[in-house]
N, CA, C and O atoms as a GROMACS GRO file, in nm:
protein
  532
    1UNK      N    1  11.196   9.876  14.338
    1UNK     CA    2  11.259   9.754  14.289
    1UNK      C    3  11.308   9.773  14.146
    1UNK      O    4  11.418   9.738  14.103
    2UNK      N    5  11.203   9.838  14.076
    2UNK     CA    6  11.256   9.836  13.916
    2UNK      C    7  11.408   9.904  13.892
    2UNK      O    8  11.485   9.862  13.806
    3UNK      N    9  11.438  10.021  13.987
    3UNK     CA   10  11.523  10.106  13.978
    3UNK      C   11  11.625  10.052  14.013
    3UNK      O   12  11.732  10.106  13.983
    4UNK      N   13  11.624   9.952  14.073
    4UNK     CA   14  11.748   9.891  14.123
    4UNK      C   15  11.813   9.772  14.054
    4UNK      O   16  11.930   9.734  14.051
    5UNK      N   17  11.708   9.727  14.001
    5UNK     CA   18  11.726   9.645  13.904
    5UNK      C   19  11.786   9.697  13.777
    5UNK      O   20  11.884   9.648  13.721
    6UNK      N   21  11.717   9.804  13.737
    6UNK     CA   22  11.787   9.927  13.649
    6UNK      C   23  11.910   9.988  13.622
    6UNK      O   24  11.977  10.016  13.522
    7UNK      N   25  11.918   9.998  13.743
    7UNK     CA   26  12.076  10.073  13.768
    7UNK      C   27  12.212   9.924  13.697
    7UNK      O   28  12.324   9.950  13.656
    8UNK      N   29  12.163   9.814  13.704
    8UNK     CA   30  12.238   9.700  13.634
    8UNK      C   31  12.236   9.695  13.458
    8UNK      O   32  12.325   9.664  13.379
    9UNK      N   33  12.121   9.732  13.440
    9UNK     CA   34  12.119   9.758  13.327
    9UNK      C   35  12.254   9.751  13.200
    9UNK      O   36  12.291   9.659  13.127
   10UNK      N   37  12.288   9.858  13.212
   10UNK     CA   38  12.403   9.908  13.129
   10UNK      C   39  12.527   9.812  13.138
   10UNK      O   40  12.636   9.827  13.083
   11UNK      N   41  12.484   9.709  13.221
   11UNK     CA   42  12.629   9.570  13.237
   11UNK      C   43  12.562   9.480  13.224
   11UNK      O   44  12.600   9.396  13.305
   12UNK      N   45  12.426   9.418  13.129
   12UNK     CA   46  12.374   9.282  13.145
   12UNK      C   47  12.432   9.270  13.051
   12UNK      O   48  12.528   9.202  13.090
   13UNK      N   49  12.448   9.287  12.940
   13UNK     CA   50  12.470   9.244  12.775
   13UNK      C   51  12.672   9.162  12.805
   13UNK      O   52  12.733   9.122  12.706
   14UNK      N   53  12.724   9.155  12.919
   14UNK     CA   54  12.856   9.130  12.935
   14UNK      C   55  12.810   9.003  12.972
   14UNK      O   56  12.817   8.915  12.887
   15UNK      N   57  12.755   8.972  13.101
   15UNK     CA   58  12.727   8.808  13.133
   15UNK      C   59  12.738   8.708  12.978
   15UNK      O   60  12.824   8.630  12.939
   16UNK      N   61  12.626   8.747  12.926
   16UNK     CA   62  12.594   8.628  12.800
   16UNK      C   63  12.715   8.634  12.711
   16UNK      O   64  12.748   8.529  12.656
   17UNK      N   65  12.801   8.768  12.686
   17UNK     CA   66  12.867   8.758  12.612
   17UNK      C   67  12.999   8.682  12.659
   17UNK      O   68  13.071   8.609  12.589
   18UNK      N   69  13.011   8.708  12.762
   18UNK     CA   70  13.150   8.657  12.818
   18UNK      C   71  13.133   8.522  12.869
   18UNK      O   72  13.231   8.471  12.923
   19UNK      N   73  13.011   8.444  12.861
   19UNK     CA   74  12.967   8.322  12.828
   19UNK      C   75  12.960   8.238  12.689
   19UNK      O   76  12.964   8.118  12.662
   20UNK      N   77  12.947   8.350  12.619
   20UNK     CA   78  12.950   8.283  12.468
   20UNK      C   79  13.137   8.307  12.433
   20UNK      O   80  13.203   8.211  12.393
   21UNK      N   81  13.166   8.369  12.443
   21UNK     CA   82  13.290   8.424  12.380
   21UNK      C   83  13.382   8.268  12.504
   21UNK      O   84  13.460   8.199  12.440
   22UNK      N   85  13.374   8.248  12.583
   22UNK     CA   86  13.507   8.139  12.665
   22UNK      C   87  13.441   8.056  12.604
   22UNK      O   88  13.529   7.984  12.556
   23UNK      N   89  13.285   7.989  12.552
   23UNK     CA   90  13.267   7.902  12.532
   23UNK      C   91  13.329   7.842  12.378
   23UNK      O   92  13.362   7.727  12.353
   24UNK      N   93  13.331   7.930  12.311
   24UNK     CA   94  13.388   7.921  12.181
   24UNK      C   95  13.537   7.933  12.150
   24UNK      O   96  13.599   7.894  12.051
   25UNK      N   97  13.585   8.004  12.276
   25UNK     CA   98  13.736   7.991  12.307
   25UNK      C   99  13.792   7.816  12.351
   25UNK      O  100  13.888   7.764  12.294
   26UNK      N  101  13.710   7.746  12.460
   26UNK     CA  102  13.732   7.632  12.432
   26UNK      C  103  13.682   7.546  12.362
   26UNK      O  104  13.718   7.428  12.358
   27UNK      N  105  13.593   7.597  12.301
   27UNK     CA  106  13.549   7.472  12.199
   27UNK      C  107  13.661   7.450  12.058
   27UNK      O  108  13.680   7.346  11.996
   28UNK      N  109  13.729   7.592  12.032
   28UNK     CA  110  13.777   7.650  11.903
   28UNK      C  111  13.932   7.606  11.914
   28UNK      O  112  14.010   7.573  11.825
   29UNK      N  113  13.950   7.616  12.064
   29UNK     CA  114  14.150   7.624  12.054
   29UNK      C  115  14.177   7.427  12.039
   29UNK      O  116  14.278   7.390  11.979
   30UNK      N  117  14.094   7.334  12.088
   30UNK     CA  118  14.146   7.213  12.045
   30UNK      C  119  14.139   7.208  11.884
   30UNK      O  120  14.231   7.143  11.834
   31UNK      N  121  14.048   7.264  11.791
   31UNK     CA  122  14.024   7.246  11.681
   31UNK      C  123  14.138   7.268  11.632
   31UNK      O  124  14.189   7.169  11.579
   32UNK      N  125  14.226   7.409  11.628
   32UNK     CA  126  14.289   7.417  11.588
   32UNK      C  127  14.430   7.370  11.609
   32UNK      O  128  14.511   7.413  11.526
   33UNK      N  129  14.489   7.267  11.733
   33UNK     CA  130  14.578   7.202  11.706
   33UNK      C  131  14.548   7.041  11.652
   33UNK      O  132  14.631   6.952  11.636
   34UNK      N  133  14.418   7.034  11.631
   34UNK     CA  134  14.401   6.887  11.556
   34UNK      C  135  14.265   6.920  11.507
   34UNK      O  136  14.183   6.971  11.583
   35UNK      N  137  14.233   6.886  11.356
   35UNK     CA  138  14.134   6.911  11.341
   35UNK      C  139  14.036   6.780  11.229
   35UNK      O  140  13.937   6.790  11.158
   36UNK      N  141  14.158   6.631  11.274
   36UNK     CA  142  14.110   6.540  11.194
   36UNK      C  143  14.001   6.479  11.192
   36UNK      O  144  13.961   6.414  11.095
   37UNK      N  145  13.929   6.498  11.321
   37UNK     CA  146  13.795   6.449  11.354
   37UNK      C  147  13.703   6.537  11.215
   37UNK      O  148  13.634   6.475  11.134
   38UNK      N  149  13.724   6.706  11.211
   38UNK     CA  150  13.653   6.766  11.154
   38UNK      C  151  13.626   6.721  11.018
   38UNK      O  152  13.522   6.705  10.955
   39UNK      N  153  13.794   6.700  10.978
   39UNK     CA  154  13.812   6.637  10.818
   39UNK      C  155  13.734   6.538  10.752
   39UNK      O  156  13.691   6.519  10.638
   40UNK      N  157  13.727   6.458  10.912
   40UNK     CA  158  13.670   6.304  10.833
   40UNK      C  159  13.507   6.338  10.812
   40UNK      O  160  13.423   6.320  10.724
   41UNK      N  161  13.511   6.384  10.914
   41UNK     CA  162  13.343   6.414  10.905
   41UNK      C  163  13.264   6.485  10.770
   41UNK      O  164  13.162   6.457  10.705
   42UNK      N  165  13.376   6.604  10.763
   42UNK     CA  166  13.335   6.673  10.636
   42UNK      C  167  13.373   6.565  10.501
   42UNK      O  168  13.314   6.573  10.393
   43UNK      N  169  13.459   6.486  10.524
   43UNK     CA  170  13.450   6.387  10.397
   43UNK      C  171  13.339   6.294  10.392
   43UNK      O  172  13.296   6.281  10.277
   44UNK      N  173  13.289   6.239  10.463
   44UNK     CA  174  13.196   6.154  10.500
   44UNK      C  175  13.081   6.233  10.437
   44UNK      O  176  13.025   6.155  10.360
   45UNK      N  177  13.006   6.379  10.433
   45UNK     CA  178  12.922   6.441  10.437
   45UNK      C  179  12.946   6.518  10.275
   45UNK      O  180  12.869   6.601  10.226
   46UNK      N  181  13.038   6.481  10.228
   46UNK     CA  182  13.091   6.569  10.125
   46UNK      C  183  13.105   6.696  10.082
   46UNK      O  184  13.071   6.752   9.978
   47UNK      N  185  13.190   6.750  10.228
   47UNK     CA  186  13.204   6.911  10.239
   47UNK      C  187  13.331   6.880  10.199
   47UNK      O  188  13.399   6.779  10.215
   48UNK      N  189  13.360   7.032  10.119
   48UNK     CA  190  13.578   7.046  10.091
   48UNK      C  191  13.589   7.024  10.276
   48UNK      O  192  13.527   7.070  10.372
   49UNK      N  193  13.712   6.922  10.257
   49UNK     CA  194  13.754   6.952  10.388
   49UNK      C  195  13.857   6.994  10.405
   49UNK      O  196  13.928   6.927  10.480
   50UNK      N  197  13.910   7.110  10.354
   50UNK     CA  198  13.976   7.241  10.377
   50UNK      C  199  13.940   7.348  10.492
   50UNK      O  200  14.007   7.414  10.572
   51UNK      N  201  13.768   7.330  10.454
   51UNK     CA  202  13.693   7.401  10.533
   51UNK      C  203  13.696   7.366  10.711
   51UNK      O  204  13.660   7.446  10.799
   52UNK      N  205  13.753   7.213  10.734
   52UNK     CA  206  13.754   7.198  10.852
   52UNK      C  207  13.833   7.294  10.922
   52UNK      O  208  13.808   7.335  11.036
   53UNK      N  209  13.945   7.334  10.839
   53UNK     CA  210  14.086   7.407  10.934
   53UNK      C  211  14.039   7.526  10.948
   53UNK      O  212  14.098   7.602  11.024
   54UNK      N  213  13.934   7.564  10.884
   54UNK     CA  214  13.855   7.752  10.950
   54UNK      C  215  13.774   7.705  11.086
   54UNK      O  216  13.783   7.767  11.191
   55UNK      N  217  13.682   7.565  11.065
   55UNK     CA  218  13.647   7.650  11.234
   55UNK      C  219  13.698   7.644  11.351
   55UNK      O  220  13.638   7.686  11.450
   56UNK      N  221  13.806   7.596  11.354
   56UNK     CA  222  13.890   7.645  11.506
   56UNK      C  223  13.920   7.792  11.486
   56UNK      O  224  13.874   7.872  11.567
   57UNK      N  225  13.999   7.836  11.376
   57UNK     CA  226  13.996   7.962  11.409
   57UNK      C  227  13.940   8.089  11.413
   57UNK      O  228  13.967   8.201  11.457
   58UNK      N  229  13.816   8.006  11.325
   58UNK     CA  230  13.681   8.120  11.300
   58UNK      C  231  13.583   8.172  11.452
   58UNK      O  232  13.513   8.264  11.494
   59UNK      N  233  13.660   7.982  11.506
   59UNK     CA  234  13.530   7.992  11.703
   59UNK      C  235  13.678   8.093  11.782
   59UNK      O  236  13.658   8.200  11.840
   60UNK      N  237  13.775   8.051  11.772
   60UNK     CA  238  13.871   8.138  11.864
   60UNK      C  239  13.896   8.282  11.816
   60UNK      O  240  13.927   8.343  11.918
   61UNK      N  241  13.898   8.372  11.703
   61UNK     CA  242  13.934   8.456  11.664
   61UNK      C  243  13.735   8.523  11.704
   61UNK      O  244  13.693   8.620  11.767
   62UNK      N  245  13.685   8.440  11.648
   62UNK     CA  246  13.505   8.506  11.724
   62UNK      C  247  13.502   8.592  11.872
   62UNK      O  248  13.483   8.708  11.907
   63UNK      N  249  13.532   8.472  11.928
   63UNK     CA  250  13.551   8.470  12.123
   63UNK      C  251  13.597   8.570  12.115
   63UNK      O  252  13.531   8.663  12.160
   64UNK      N  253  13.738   8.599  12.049
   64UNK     CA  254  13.796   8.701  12.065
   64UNK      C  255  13.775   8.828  12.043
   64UNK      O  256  13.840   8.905  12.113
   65UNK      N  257  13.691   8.879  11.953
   65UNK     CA  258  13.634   9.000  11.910
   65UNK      C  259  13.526   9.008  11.995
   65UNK      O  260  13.479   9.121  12.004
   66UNK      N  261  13.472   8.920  12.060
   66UNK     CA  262  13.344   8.925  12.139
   66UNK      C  263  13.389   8.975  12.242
   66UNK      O  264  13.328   9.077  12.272
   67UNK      N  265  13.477   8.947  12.320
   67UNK     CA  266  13.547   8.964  12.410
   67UNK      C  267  13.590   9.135  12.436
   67UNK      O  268  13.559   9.216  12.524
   68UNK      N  269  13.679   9.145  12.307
   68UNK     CA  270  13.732   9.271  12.244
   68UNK      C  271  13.616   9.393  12.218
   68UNK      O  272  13.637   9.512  12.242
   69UNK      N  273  13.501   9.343  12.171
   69UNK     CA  274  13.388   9.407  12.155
   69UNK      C  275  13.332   9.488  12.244
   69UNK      O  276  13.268   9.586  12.208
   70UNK      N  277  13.356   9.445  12.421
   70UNK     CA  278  13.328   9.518  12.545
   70UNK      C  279  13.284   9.662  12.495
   70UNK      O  280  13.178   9.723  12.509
   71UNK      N  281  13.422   9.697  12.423
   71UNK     CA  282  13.467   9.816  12.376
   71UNK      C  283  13.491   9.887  12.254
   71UNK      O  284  13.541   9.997  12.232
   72UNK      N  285  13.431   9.779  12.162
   72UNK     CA  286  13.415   9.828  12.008
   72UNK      C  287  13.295   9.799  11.927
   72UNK      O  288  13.320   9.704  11.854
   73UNK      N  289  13.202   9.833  11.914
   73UNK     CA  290  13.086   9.772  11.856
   73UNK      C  291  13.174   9.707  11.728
   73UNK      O  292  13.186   9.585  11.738
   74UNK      N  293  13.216   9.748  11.645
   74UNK     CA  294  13.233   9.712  11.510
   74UNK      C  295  13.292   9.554  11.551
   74UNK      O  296  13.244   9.462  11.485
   75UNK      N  297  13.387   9.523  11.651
   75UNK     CA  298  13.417   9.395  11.728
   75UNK      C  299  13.274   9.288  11.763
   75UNK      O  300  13.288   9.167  11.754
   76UNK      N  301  13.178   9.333  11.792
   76UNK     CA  302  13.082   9.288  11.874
   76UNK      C  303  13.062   9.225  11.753
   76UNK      O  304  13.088   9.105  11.752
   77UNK      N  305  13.018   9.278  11.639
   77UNK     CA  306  12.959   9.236  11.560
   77UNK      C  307  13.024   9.147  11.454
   77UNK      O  308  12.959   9.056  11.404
   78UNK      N  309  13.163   9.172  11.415
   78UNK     CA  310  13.239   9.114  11.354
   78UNK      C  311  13.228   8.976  11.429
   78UNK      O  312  13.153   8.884  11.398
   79UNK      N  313  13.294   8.979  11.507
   79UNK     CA  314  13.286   8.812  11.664
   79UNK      C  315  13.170   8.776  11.604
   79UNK      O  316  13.172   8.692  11.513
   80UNK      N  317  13.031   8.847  11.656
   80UNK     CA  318  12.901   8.760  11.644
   80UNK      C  319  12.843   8.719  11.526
   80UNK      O  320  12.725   8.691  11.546
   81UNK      N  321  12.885   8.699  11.375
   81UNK     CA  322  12.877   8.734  11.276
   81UNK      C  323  12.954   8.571  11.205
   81UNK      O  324  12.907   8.482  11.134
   82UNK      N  325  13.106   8.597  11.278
   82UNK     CA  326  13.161   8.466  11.264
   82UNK      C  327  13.109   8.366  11.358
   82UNK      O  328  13.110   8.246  11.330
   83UNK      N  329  13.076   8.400  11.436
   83UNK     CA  330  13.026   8.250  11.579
   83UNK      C  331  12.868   8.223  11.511
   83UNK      O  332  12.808   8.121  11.546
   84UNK      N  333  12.812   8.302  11.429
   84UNK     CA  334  12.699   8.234  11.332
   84UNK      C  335  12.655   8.206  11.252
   84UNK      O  336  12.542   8.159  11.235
   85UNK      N  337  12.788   8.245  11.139
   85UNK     CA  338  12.811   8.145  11.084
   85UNK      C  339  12.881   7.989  11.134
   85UNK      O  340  12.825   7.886  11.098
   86UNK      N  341  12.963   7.985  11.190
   86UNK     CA  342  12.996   7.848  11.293
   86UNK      C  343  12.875   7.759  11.285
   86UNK      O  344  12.851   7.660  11.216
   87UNK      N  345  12.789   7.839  11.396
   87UNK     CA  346  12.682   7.763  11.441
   87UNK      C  347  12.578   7.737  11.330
   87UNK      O  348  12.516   7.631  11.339
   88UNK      N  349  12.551   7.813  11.233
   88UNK     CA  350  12.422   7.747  11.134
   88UNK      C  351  12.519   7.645  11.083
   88UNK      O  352  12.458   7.538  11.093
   89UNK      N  353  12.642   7.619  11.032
   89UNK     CA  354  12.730   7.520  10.984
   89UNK      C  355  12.698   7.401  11.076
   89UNK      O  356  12.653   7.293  11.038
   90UNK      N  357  12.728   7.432  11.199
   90UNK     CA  358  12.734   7.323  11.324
   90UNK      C  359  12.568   7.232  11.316
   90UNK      O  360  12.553   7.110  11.326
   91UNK      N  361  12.492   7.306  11.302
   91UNK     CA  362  12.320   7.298  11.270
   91UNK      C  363  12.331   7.244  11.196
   91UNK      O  364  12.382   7.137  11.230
   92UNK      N  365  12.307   7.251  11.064
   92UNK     CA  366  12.264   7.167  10.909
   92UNK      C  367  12.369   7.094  10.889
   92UNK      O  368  12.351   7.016  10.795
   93UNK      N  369  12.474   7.087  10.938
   93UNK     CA  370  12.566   6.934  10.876
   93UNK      C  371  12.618   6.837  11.029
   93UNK      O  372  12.685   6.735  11.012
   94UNK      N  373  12.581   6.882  11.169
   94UNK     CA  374  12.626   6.759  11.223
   94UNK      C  375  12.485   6.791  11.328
   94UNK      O  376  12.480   6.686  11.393
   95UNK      N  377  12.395   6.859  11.367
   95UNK     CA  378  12.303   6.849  11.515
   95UNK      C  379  12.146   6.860  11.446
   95UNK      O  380  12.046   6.854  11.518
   96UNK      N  381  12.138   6.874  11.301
   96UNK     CA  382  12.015   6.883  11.218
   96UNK      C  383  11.926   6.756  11.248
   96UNK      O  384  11.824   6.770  11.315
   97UNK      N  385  11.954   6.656  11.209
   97UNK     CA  386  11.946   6.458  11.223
   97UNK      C  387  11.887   6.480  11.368
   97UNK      O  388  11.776   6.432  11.390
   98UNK      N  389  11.952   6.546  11.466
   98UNK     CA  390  11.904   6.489  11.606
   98UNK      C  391  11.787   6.513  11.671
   98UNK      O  392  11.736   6.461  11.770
   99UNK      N  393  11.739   6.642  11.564
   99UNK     CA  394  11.608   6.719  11.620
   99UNK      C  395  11.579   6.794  11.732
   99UNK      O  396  11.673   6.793  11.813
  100UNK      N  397  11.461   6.872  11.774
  100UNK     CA  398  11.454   6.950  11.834
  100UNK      C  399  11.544   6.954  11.990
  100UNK      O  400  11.600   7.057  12.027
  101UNK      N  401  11.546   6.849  12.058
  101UNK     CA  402  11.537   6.884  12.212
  101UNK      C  403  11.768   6.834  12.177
  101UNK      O  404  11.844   6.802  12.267
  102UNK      N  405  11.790   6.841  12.088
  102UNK     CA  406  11.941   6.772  12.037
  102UNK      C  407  11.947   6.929  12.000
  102UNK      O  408  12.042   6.979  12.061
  103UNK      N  409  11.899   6.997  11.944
  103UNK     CA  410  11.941   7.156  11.883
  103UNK      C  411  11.907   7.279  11.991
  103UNK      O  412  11.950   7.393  11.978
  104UNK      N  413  11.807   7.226  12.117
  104UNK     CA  414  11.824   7.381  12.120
  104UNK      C  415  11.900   7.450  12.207
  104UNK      O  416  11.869   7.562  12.248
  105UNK      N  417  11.981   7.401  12.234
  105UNK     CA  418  12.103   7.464  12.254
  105UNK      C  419  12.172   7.550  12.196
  105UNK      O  420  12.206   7.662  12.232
  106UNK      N  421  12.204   7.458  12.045
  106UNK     CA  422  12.217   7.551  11.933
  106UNK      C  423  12.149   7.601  11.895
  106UNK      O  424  12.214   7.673  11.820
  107UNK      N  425  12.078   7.621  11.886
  107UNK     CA  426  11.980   7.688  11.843
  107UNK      C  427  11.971   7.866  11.970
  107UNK      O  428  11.942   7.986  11.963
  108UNK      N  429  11.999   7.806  12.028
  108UNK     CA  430  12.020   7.986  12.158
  108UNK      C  431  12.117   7.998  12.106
  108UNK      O  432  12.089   8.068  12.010
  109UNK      N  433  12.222   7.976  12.104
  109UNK     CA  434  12.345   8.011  12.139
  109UNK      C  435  12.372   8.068  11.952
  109UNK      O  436  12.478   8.125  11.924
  110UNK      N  437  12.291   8.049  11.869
  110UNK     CA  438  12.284   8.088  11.735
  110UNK      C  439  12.170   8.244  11.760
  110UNK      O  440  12.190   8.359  11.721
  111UNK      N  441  12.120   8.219  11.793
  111UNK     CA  442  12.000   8.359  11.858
  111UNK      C  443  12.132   8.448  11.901
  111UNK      O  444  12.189   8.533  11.833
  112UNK      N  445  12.162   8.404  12.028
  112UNK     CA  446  12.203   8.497  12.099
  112UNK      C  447  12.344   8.568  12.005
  112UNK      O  448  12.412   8.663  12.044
  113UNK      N  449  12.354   8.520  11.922
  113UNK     CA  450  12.518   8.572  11.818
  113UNK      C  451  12.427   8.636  11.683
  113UNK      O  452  12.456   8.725  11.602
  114UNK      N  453  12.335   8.571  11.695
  114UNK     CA  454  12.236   8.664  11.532
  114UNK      C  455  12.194   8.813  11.652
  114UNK      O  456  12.168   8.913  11.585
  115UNK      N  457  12.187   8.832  11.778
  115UNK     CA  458  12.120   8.948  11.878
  115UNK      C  459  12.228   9.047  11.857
  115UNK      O  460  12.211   9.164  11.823
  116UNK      N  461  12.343   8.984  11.882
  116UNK     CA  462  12.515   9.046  11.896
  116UNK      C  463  12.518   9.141  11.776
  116UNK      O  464  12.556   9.258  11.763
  117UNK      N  465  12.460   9.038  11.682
  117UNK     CA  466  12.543   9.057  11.529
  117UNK      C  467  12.490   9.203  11.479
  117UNK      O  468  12.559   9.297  11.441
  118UNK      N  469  12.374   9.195  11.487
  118UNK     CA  470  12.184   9.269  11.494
  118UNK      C  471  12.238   9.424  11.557
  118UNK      O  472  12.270   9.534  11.510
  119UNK      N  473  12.227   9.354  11.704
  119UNK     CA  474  12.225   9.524  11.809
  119UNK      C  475  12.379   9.550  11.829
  119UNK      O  476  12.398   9.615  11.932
  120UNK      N  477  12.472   9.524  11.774
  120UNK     CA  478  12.634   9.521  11.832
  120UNK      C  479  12.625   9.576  11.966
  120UNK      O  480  12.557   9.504  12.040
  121UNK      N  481  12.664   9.665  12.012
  121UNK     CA  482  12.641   9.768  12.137
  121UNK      C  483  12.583   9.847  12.169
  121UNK      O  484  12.598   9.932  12.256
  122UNK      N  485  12.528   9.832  12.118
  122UNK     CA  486  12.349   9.924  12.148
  122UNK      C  487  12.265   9.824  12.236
  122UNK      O  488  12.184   9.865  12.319
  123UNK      N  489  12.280   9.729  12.220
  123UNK     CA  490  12.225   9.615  12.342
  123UNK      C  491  12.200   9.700  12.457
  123UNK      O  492  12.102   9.722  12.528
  124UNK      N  493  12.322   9.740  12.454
  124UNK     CA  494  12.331   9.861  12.590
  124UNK      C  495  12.385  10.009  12.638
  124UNK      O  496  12.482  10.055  12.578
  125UNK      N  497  12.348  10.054  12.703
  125UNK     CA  498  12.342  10.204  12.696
  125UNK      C  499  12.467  10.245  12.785
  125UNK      O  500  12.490  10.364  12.809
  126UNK      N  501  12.593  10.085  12.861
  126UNK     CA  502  12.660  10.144  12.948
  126UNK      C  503  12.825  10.155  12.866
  126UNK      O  504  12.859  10.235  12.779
  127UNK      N  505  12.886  10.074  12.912
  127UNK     CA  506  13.022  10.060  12.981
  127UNK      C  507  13.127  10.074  12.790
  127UNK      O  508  13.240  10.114  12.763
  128UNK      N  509  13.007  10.014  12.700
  128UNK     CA  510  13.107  10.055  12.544
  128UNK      C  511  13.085  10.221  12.536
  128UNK      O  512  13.160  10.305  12.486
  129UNK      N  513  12.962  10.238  12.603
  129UNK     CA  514  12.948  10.357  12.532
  129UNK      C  515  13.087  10.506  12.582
  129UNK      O  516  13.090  10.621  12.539
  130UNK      N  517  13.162  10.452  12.663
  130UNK     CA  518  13.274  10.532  12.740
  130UNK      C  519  13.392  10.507  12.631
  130UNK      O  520  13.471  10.600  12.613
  131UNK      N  521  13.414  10.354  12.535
  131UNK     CA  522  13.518  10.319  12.468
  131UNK      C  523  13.494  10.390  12.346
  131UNK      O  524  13.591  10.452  12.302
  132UNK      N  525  13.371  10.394  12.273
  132UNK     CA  526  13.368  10.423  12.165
  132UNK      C  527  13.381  10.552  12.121
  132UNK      O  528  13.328  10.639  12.191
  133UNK      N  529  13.432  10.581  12.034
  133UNK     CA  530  13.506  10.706  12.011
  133UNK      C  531  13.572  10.709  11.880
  133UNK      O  532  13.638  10.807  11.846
   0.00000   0.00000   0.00000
């Protein structure tokens, strides 16, 4: 059983990623054709809200290196690096207030991009290791 299970190995680290990376692809591409919700909020909270117009493209340009990363560690990590910064932002100024069973969502999905950021492609022993070069 273990061996067979094994032999998958070298392709698990793609599921989560290619789960995190569309998820931030749609969360990121409305941001960036409207991002007044973000503005007000960050005025309300007294962030520059300049800063609103980076995270649409900080979550879509992420996705994208995550994505891209399949095949580049230095990608893996760049992507996972920006998607957590996103998310500790997303944490301490709008899902902090709601408490535990309101964060942990974020709270994985911040793990799993600090794991990215951490092991880039070394996660796994398969399918980058043919790209990198």
């Amino acid at each position: 059983m273990k061996n067979i299970i094994n032999q998958f190995s070298p392709y698990a680290h793609i599921f989560p990623r290619l789960v995190l990376a569309v998820t931030f692809l749609i969360h990121g591409y409305p941001k960036i054709l409207d991002c007044s919700g973000l503005i007000s909020l960050f005025d309300s909270k007294g962030i520059p809200s300049f800063l609103a117009y980076l995270i649409g493209p900080f979550e879509v340009i992420g996705g994208l290196l995550l994505l891209y990363g399949i095949f580049k560690d230095w990608a893996t990590r760049a992507g996972s690096i920006l998607l957590a910064i996103i998310m500790l932002g997303a944490i301490s100024v709008v899902h902090i207030k709601d408490g535990w069973n309101a964060n942990e969502w974020q709270l994985l999905i911040l793990a799993v991009c600090i794991l990215y950021a951490i092991k880039g492609n070394s996660i796994n022993n398969g399918i980058s290791k043919k790209y990198e070069k």
